[in-house]
PyMOL CGO cylinders between C-alpha atoms (Angstrom):
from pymol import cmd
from pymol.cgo import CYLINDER

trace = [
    CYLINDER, 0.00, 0.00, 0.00, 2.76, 2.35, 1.05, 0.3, 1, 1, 1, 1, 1, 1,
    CYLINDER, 2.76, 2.35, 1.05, 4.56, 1.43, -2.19, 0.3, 1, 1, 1, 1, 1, 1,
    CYLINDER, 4.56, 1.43, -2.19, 1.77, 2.06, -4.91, 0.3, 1, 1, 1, 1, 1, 1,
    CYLINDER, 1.77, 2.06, -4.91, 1.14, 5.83, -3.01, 0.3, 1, 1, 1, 1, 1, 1,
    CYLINDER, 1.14, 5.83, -3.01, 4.93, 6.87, -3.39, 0.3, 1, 1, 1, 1, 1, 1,
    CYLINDER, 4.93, 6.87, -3.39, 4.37, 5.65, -6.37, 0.3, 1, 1, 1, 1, 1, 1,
    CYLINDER, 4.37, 5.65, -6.37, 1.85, 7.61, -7.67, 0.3, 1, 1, 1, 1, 1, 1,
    CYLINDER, 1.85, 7.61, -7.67, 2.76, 10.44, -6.14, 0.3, 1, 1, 1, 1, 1, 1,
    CYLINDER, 2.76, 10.44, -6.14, 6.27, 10.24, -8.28, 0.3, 1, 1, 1, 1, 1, 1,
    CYLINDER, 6.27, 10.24, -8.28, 4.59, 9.90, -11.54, 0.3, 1, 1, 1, 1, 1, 1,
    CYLINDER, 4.59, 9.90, -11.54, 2.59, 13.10, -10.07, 0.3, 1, 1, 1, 1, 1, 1,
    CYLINDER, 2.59, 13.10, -10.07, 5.63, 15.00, -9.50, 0.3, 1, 1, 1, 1, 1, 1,
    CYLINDER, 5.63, 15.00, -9.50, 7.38, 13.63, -12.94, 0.3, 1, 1, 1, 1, 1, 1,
    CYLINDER, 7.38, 13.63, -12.94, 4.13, 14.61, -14.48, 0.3, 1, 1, 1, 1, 1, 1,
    CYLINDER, 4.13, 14.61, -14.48, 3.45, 17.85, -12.72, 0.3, 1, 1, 1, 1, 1, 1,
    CYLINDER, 3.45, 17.85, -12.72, 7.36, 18.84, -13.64, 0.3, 1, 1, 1, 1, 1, 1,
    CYLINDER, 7.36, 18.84, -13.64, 6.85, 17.71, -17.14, 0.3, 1, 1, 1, 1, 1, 1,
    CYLINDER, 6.85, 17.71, -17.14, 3.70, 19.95, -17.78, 0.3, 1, 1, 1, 1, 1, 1,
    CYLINDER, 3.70, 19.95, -17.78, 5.65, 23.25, -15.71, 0.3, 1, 1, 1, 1, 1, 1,
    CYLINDER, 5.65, 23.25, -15.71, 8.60, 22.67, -18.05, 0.3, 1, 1, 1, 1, 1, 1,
    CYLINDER, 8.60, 22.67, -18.05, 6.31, 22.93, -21.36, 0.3, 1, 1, 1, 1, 1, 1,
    CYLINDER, 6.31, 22.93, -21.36, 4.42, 25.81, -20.05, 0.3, 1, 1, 1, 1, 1, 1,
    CYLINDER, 4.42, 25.81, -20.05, 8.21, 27.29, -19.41, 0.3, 1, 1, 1, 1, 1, 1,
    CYLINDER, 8.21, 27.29, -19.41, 8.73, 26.93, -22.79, 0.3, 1, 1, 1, 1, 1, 1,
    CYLINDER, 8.73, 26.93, -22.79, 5.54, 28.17, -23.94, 0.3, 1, 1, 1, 1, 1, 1,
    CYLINDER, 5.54, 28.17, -23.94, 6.40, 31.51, -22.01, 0.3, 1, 1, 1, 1, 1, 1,
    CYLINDER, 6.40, 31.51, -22.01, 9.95, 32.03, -22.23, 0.3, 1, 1, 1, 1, 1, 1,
    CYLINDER, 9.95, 32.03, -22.23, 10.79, 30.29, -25.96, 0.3, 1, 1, 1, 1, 1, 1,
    CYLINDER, 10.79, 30.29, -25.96, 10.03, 32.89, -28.19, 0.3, 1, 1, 1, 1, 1, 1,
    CYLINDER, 10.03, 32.89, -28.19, 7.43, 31.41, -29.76, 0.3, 1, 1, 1, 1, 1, 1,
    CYLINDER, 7.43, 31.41, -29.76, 9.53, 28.98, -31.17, 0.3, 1, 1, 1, 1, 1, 1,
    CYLINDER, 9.53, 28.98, -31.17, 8.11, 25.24, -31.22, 0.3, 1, 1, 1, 1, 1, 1,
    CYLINDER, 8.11, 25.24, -31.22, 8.89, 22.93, -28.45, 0.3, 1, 1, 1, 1, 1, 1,
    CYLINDER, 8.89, 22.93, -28.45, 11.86, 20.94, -29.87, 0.3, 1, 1, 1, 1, 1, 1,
    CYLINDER, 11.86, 20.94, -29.87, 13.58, 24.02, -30.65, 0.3, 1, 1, 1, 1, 1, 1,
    CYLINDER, 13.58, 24.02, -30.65, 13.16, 25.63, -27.54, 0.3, 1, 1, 1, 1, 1, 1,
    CYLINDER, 13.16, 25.63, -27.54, 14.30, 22.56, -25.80, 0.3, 1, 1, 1, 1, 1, 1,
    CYLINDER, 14.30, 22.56, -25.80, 17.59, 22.14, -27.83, 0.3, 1, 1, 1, 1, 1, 1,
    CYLINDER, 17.59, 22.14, -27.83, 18.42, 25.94, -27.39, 0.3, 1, 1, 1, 1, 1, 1,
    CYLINDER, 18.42, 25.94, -27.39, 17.89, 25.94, -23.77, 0.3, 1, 1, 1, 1, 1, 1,
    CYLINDER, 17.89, 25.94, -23.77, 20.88, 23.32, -23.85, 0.3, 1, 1, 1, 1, 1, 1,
    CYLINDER, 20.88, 23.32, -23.85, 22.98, 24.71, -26.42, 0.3, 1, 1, 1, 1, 1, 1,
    CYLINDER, 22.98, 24.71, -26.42, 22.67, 28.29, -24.31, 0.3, 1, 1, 1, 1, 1, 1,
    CYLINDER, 22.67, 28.29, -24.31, 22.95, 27.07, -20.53, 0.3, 1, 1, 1, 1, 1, 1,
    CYLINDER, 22.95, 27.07, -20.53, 19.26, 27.84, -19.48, 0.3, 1, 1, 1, 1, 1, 1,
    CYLINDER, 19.26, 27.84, -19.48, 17.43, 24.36, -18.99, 0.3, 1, 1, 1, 1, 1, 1,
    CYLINDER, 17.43, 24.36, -18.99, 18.24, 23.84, -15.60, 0.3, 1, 1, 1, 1, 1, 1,
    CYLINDER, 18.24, 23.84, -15.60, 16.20, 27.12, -15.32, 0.3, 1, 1, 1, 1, 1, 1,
    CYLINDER, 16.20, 27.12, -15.32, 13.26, 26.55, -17.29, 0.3, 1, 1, 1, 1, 1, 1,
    CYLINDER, 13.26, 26.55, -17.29, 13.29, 23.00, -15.37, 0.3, 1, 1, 1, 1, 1, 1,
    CYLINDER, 13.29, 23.00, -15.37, 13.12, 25.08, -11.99, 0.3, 1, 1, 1, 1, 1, 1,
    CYLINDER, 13.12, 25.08, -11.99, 10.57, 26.75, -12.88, 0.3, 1, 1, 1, 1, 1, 1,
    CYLINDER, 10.57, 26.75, -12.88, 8.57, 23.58, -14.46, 0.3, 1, 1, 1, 1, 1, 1,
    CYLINDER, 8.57, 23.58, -14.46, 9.04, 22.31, -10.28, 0.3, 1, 1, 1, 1, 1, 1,
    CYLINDER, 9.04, 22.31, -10.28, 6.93, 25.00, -9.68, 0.3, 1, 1, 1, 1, 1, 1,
    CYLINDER, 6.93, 25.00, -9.68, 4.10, 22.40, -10.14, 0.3, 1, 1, 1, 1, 1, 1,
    CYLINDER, 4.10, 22.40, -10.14, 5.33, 20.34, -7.85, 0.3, 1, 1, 1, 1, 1, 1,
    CYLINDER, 5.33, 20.34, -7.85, 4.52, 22.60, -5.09, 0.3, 1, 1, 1, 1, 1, 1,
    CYLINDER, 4.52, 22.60, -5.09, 1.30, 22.90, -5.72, 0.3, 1, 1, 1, 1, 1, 1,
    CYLINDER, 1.30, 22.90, -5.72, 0.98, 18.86, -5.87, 0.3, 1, 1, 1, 1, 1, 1,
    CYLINDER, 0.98, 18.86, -5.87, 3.09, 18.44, -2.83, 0.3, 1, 1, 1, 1, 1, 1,
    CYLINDER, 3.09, 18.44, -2.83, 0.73, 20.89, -1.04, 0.3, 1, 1, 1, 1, 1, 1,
    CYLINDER, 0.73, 20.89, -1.04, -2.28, 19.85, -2.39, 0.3, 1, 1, 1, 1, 1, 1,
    CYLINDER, -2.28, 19.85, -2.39, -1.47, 16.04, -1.15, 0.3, 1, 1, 1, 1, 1, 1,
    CYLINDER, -1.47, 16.04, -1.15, -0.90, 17.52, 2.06, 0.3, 1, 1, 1, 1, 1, 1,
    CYLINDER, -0.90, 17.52, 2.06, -3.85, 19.18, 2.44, 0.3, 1, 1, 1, 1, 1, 1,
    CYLINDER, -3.85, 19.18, 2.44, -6.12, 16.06, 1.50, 0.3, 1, 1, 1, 1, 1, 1,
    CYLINDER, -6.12, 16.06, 1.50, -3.28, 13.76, 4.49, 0.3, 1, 1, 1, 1, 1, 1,
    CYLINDER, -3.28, 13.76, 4.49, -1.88, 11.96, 1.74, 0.3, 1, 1, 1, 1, 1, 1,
    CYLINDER, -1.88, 11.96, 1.74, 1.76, 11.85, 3.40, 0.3, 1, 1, 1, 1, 1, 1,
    CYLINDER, 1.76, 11.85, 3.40, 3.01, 9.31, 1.11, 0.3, 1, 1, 1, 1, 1, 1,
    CYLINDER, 3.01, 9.31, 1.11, 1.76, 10.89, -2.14, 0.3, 1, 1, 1, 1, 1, 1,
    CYLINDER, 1.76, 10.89, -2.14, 3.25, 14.10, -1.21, 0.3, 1, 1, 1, 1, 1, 1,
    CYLINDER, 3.25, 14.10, -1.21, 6.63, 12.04, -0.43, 0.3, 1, 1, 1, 1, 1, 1,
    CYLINDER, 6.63, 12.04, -0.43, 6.83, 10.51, -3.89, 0.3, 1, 1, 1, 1, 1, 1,
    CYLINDER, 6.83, 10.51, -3.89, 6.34, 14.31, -5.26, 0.3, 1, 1, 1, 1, 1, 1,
    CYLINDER, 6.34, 14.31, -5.26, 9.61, 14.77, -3.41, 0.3, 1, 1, 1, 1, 1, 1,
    CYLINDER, 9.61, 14.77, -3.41, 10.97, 12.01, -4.54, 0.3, 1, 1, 1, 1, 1, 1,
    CYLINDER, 10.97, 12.01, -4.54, 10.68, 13.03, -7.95, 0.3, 1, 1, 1, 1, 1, 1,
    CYLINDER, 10.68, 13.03, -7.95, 11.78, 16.58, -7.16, 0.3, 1, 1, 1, 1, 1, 1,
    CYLINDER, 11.78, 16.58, -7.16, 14.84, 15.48, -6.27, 0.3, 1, 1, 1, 1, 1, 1,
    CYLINDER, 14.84, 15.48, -6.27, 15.12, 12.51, -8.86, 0.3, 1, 1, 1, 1, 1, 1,
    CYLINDER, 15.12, 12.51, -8.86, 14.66, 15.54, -11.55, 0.3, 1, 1, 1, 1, 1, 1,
    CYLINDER, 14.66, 15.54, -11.55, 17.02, 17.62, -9.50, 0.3, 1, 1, 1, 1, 1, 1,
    CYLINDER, 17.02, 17.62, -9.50, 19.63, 15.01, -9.98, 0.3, 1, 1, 1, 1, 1, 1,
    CYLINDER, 19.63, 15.01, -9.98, 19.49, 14.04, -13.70, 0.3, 1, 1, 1, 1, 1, 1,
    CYLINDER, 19.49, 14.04, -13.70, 19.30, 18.16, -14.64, 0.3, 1, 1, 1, 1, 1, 1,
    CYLINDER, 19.30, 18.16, -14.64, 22.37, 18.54, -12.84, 0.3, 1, 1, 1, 1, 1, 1,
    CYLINDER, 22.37, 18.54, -12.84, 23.65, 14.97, -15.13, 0.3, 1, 1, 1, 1, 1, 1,
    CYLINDER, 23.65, 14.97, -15.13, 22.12, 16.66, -18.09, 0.3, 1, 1, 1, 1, 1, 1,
    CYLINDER, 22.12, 16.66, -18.09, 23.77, 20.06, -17.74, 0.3, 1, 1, 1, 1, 1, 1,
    CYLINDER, 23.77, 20.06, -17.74, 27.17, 19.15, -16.83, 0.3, 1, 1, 1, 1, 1, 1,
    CYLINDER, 27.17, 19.15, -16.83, 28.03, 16.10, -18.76, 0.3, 1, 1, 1, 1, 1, 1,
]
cmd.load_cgo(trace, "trace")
């Protein structure tokens, strides 16, 4: 039981971080298409940013979980905060 809620609650967060990062992109690419934005934000040093700001979602699904006492859930949004933080910091200095 304590398995499937972190569970879910990571896919939230990997979800939640996913959507953020496209609205990011949306605001800060220029109008450029998605693909384009994404491979200029590497090529110029700024994904790690527009991730950040994609984790902004997160929040609001950690909190939210909270609210409702769904510890676990709001412990697999964590989870995946700091999964994301980890393969962003892979991504951006490999």
């Amino acid at each position: 039981m304590i398995k499937k809620e972190l569970f879910i609650g990571f896919l939230v967060g990997l979800i939640a971080n996913t959507i953020g990062f496209i609205i990011a992109i949306f605001i800060f690419g220029n109008g450029q298409d998605i693909t384009t934005a994404f491979n200029q934000s590497l090529a110029q040093g700024f994904f790690s940013k527009l991730v950040s700001m994609g984790a902004i979602l997160n929040l609001v699904a950690f909190f939210m979980f909270l609210k409702v006492k769904r510890d676990y859930r709001a412990r697999g949004v964590i989870f995946a905060t700091i999964v994301i933080t980890i393969v962003t910091f892979l991504v951006n200095y490999n």
